[in-house]
C-alpha positions as CSV (number, residue, x, y, z in Angstrom):
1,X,76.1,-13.8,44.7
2,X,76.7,-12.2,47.8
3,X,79.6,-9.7,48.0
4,X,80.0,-9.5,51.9
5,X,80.3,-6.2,51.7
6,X,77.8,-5.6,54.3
7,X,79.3,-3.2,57.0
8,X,82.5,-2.5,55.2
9,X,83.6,1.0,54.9
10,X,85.0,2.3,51.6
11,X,86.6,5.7,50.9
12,X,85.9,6.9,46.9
13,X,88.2,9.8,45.8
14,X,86.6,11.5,42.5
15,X,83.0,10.3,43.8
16,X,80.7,12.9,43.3
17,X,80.8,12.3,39.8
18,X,81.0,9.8,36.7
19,X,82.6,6.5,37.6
20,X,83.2,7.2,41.0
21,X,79.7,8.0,42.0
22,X,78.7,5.2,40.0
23,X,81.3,3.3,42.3
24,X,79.8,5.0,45.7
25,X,76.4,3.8,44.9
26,X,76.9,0.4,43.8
27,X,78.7,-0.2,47.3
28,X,76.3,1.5,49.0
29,X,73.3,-0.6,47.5
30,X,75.5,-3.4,48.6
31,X,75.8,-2.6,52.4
32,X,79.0,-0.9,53.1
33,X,78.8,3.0,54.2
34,X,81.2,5.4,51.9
35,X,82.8,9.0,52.0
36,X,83.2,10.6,49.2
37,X,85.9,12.7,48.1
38,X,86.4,15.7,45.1
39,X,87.3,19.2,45.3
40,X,83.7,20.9,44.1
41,X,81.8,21.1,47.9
42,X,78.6,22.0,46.3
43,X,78.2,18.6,43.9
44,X,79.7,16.9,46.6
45,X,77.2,17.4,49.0
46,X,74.4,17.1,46.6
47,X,75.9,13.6,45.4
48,X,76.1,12.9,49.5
49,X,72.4,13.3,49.7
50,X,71.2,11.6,46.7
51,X,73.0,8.3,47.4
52,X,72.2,8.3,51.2
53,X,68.6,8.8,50.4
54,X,68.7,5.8,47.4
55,X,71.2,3.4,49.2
56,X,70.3,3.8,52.8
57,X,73.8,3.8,54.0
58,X,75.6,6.7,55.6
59,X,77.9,8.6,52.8
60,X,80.1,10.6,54.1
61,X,81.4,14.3,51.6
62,X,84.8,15.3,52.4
63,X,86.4,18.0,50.3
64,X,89.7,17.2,49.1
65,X,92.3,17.8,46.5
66,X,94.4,14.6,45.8
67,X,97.0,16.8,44.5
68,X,97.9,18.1,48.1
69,X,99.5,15.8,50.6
70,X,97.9,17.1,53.1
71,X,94.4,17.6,52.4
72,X,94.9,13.7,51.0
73,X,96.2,13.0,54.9
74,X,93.2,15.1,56.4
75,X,91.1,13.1,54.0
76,X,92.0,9.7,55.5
77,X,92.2,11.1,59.0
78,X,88.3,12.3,58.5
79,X,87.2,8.7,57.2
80,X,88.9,6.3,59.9
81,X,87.8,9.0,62.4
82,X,83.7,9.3,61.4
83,X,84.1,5.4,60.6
84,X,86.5,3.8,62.5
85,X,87.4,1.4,59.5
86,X,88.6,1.5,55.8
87,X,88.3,-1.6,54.4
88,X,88.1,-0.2,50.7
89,X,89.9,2.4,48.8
90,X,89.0,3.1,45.5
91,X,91.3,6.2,43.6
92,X,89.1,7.5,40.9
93,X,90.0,11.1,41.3
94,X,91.9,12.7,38.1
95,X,91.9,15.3,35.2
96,X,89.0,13.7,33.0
97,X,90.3,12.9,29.6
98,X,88.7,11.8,26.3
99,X,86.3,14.9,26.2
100,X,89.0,17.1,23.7
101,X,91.2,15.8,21.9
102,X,95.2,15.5,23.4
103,X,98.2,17.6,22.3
104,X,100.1,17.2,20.0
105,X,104.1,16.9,20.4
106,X,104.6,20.3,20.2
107,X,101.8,22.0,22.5
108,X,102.4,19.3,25.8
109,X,104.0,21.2,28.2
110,X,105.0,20.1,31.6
111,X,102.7,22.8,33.4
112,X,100.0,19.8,31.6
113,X,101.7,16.9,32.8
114,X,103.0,17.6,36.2
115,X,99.3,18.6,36.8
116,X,98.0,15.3,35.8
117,X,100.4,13.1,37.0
118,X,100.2,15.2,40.3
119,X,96.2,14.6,40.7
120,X,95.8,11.2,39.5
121,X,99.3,8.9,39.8
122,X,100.7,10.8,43.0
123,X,97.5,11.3,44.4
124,X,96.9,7.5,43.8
125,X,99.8,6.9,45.7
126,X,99.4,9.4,48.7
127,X,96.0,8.2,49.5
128,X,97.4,4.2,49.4
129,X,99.8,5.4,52.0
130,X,97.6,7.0,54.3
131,X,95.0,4.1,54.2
132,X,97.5,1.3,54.1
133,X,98.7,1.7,57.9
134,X,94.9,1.0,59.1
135,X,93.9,-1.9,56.1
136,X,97.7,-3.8,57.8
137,X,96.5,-3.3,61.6
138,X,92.9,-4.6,60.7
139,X,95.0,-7.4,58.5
140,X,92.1,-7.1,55.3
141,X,91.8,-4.0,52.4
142,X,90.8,-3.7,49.1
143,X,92.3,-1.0,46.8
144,X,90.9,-0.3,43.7
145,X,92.5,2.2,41.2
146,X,91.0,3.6,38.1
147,X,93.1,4.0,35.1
148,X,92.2,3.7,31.6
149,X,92.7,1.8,28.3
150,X,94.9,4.4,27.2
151,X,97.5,2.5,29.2
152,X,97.7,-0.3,26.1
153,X,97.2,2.2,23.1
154,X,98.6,5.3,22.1
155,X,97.0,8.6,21.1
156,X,97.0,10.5,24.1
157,X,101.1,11.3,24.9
158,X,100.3,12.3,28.9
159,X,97.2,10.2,29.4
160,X,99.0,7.0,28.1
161,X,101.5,7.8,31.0
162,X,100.0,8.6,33.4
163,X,98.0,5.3,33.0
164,X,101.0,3.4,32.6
165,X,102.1,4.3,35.9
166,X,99.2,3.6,37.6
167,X,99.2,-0.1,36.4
168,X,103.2,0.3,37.6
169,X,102.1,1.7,41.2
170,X,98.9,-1.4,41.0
171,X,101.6,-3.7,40.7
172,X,104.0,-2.5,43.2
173,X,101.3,-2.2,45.8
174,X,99.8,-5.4,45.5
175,X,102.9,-7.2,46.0
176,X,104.0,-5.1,48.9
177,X,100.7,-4.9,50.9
178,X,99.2,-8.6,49.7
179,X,101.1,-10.5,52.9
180,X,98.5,-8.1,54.8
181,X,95.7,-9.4,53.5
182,X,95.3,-6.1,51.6
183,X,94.6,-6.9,47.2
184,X,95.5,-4.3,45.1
185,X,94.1,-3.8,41.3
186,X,93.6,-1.5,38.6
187,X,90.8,-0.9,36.4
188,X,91.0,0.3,32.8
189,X,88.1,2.0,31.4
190,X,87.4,2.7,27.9
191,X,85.1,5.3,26.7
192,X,82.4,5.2,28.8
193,X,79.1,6.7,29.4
194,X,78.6,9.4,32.0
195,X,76.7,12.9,33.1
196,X,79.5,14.6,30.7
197,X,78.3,12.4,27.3
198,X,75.6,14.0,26.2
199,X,77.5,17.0,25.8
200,X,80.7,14.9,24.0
201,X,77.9,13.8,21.4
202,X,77.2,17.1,20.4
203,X,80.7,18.4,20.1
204,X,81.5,15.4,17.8
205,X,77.8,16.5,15.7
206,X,78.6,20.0,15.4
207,X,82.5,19.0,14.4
208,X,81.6,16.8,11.8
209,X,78.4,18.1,10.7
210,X,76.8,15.1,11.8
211,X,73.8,14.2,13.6
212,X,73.7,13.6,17.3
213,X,72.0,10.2,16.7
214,X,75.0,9.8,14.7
215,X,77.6,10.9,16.9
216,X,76.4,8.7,19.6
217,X,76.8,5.7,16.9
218,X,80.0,6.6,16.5
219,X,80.8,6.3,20.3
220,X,79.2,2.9,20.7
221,X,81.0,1.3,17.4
222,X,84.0,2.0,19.2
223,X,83.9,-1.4,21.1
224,X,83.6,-5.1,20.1
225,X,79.8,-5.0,21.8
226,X,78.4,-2.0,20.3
227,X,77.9,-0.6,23.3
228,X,79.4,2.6,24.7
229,X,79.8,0.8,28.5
230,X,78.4,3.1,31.2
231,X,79.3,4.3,34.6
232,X,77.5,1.7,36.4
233,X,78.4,-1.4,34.7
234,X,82.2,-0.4,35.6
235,X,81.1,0.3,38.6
236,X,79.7,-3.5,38.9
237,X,83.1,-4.7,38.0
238,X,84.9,-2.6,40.4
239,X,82.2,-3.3,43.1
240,X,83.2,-7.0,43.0
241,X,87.2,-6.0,43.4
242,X,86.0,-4.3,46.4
243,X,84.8,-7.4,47.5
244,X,86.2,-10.7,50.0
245,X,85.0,-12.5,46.8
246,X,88.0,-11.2,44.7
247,X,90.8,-12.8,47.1
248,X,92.3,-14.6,43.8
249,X,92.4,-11.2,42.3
250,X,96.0,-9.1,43.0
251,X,98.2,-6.8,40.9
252,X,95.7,-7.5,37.9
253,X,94.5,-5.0,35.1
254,X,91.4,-5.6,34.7
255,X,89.7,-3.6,30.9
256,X,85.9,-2.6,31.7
257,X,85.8,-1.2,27.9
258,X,83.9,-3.6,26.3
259,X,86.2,-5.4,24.0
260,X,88.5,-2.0,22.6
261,X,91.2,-2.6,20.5
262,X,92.5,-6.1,18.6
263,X,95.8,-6.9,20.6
264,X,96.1,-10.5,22.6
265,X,96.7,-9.6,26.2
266,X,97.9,-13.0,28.1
C-alpha cells in the first residue's frame, strides 16, 4: 500500500529515542522529511545522523522541552521555517513509565504529577496549538498522540491520568480541528520493546532471582500474542495515522499492545 506520504513533513516530539525514533524512521523510509524534538542535544543529534543516513530524507534535531511554552513555540517556529510545511504532528515526548514500579497512595506527591502532566498532556496540547494554525491554512494535518494502555487499567495512579487526558485532549481536538481537514488520534502502547529493555530484564532477574531468559518471558506473556510488541511495529501503526490513507480514522484510540488485558472495548 502506498501511504502518500512522499514529501510530507512531520514534526516528532520525544524522537531521538524509543517509539518516537521508531516513529521518525518509519516516516522517513516512507518519504516525508522529519525534525526531531527532545531535550538531550547530544542523542539528538546522533539520532539526526543515523536516520538521515538510513532514510535518505532530511531530519531535522531541534532541542526542546515540551514542558516550556516557549521553547514548544520556538519548536514549531523552527520546523515551518527550515520546511515550510507541517503536515504531521506526532506528540511522543513524556516522563517514560513502566521501567519502576508507581507510587503508592501515600508517596505521589504533586511535585510528581504536575511534572508529568506538565511534559506529556500540556505539552501535548501546546505543541497542537502551535501546529494547528499552519495544518488549517494548508486545509490537511495529521496529529498523532502517544499515550498508553494505562489509560483502560489501573496500577499506575499518575500514569492512568495522565493518559486519560490525553485520550480527553484526542477527542477534543479531532472534533474541533476535523472541519479542517486536520484527523486527530491517540495511540496506546502497552509494554513495548525499546533501547531501555534490556536493562528492564535484568532489574526484574536480579529482583526475583530469576533468569534474564526468564525475565524477558515474563514480559512477552504479558500480551494475548506472546510477544512483547516493539518500537517499530507501533511505529507502523502510527505511520499509517500519519497517513491520507487514515481519513476514516478521527478521535479514535487506537491499542498497539498486542492484545493486553480481557475487557470488551466497543
Amino acid at each position: 500500500m502506498n501511504l502518500e506520504l512522499n514529501g510530507k513533513v512531520a514534526l516528532v516530539s520525544g524522537g531521538s529515542k524509543g517509539i518516537g525514533k521508531a516513529v521518525a524512521r518509519r516516516l522517513g523510509l516512507e518519504g516525508a522529511n522529519v525534525a526531531i524534538a527532545a531535550r538531550s542535544e547530544k542523542t539528538l543529534h546522533d539520532t539526526a545522523n543515523e536516520l538521515a543516513e538510513e532514510t535518505g530524507q532530511r531530519i531535522l534535531p531541534i532541542i526542546t522541552d515540551t514542558g516550556d511554552d516557549q521553547s514548544v513555540r520556538a519548536m514549531v517556529d523552527t520546523a515551518h521555517h527550515e520546511f515550510g510545511q507541517i503536515d504531521i504532528l506526532v506528540n511522543s515526548a513524556a516522563v517514560p513509565g513502566g521501567g519502576n514500579r508507581p507510587p503508592k497512595l501515600d508517596d505521589i506527591t504533586a511535585e510528581a504529577f504536575w511534572s508529568d502532566m506538565n511534559v506529556k498532556v500540556l505539552g501535548y496540547l501546546r505543541a497542537a496549538q502551535a501546529v494547528a494554525p499552519h495544518m488549517i491554512t494548508q486545509g490537511w494535518g495529521r496529529i498523532i498522540n502517544i499515550s498508553g494502555l494505562g489509560a483502560r487499567s489501573s496500577g499506575s495512579t499518575i500514569g492512568s491520568m495522565r493518559n486519560v487526558s490525553v485520550s480527553a485532549l484526542t477527542k477534543n481536538l479531532a472534533d474541533e480541528l476535523g472541519p479542517h481537514g486536520i484527523n486527530v488520534t491517540v495511540v496506546h502502547p502497552g509494554m513495548t520493546f525499546t533501547e531501555r529493555s534490556p536493562d528492564m530484564f535484568k532489574a526484574r532477574a536480579d529482583t526475583e532471582n530469576i533468569s534474564i531468559e526468564e525475565a524477558e518471558l515474563q514480559f512477552n506473556n504479558g500480551n494475548s500474542i506472546r510477544h512483547l510488541v516493539t518500537a517499530e511495529e507501533v511505529a507502523d501503526v502510527i505511520t499509517f495515522l500519519a497517513s491520507p490513507r487514515s481519513i476514516a480514522i478521527n478521535g479514535d484510540a487506537i491499542a498497539a499492545g498486542g492484545g493486553v488485558g480481557t475487557a470488551i472495548h466497543y
